[in-house]
N, C-alpha and C positions, 0 to 999 in steps of 0.2 A: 610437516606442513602439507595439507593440500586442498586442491580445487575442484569443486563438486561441479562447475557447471563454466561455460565457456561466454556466458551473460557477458557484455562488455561495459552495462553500466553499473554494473556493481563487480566490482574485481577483489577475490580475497586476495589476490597476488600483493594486493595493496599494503605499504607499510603501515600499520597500524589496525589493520582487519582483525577481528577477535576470534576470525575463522583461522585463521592462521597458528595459533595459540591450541586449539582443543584437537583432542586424539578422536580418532575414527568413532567411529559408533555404528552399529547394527541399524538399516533404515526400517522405518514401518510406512505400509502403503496405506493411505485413503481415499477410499472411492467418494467421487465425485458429491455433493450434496451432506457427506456426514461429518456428522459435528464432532470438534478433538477436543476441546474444554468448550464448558458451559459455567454458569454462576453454580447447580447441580453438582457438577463435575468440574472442580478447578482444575486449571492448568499444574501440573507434577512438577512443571521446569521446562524451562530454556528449547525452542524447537528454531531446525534449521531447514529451509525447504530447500529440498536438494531437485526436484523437478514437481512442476507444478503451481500452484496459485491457491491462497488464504485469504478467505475475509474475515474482520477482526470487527466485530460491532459490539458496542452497547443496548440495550433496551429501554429506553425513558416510559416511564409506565404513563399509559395513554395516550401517548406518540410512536410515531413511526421509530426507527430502530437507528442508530450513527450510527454511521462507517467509520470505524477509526483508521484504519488502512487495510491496503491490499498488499500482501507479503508474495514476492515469487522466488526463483533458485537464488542463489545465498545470502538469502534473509532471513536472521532472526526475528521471531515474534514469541508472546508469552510468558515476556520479560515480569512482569506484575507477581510471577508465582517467586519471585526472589524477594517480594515485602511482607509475604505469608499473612495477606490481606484478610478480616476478619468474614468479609463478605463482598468476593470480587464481583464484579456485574461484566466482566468481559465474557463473550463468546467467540471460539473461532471457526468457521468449517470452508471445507473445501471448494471450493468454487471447480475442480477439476477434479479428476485422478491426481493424485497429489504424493508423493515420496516425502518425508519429513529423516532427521536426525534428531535426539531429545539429548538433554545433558540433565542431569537434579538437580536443584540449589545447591548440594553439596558436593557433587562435581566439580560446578563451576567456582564455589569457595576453595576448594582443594587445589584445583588448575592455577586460580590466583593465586595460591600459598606459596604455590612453586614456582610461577612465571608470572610475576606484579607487571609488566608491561601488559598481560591480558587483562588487568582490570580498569589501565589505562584506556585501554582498547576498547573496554566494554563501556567507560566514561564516555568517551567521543562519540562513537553510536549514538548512545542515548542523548545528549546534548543536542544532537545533530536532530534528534527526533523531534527532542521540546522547539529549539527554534522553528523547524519544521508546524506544529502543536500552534506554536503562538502565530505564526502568517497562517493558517487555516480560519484561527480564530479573531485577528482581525478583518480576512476576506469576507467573515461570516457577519458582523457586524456594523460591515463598512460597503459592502458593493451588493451594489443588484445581481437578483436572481440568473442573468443574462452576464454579468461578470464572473459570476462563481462556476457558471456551469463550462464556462470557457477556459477558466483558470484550473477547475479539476481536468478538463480533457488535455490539454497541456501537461498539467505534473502526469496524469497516466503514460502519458507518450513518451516523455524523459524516462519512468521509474518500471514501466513494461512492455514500451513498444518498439520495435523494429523496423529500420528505415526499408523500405521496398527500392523494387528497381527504376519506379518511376517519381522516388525522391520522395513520397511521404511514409508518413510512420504509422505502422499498422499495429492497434493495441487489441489483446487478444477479445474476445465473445463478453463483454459487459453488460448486463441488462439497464435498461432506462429506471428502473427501481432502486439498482444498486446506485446508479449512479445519482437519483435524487436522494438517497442517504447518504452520500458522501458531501454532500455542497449544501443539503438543510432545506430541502424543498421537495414536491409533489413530483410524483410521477409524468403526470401529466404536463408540467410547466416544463420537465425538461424535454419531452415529448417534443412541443409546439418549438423551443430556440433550437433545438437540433435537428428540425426539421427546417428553418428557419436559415444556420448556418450551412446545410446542403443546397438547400436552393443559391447560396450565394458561393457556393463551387467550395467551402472552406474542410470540407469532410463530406466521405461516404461511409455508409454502413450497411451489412449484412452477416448472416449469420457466419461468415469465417472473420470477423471481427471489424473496427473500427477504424479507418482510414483516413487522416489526419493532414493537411499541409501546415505545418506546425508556423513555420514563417507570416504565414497567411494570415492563420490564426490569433497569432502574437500581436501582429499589425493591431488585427480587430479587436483585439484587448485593450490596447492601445486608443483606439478607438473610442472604443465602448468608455474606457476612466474618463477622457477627454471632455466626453457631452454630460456625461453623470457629473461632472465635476461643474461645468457649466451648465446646467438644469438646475 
């Protein structure tokens, strides 16, 4: 067993972690900007980020691009090269300098052969993911622009940010793009409400990343359902 990174909201320590199940493996580095699978180039198998940060999108031909998620230290991502898809449409790349671990499909059938608690393991994950899949896709359907872009900066602060000394959570360098492909909207709409929520003290940002009062924030989540609901 062991633990590639000292993350405390994702812990392999944890019973049931599928990191806890797989043997070591040789890391590969990737620089900042380059792409590890594309629809070109499918994903080989199973990748674990041992330091650094993944974006994982789709391309809708004639739209802008989804964010399916953002992967940091021990998280799996790449899962899809396990249904040896005829024609995957996933792409993943770097968002950093990035350290990754890979396993094969037949690795990880093998690992399961021997240790069926890792396939357990690899169940709940993925489960965790779809629930996860399906409240994205009711936010996307159900709240304003102004709710989703509130509820993406929330789940980033839970899933990659760091509490500071003066109590908020600081999520690393995300661009305003990325983040309107993650919540289904323009650049520029996110532009204007996150400009919007800094005048109202809820978040700062500059280029050493995103600065969050998450409580605050929540509130005006809160908020924000309360009028749309009543509007």
């Amino acid at each position: 067993m062991f633990s590639v990174s000292s993350k405390p909201t994702t812990s392999p320590r944890e019973s049931g972690h599928p990191l806890i199940y797989l043997p070591r493996k040789a890391t590969r580095e990737v620089k900042k900007g380059q792409i590890i699978y594309d629809p070109d180039r499918p994903s080989t198998g199973i990748h674990l980020v041992i330091r650094g940060r993944v974006k994982v999108y789709r391309q809708v031909p004639g739209q802008i691009s989804i964010v399916m998620e953002i992967y940091s230290a021990d998280e799996f991502f790449g899962e899809s090269s396990l249904l040896s898809l005829p024609m995957p449409r996933e792409t993943a790349t770097a968002l950093e300098d990035t350290s990754l671990m890979s396993w094969t499909p037949n690795e990880i059938e093998e690992q399961i052969e021997r240790q069926p608690e890792m396939g357990l393991a690899f169940i709940q994950m993925l489960t965790r993911r779809l629930v996860d899949c399906e409240a994205r896709i009711e936010s996307l359907n159900r709240e304003k622009c102004r709710e989703r872009i509130i509820r993406g900066l929330l789940r980033f602060a839970q899933r990659l940010g760091e509490t500071t000394e003066d109590g908020t959570v600081r999520i690393p360098p995300l661009s305003q793009q990325t983040i309107s492909e993650y919540v289904g909207t323009s650049r520029e709409i996110v532009t204007l409400h996150m400009n919007q929520l800094r005048q109202l003290g809820l978040m700062r940002y500059s280029r050493k990343g995103i600065n969050i009062s998450t409580d605050a924030l929540a509130r005006q989540l809160q908020h924000e359902e309360v009028r749309h609901a009543g509007g």
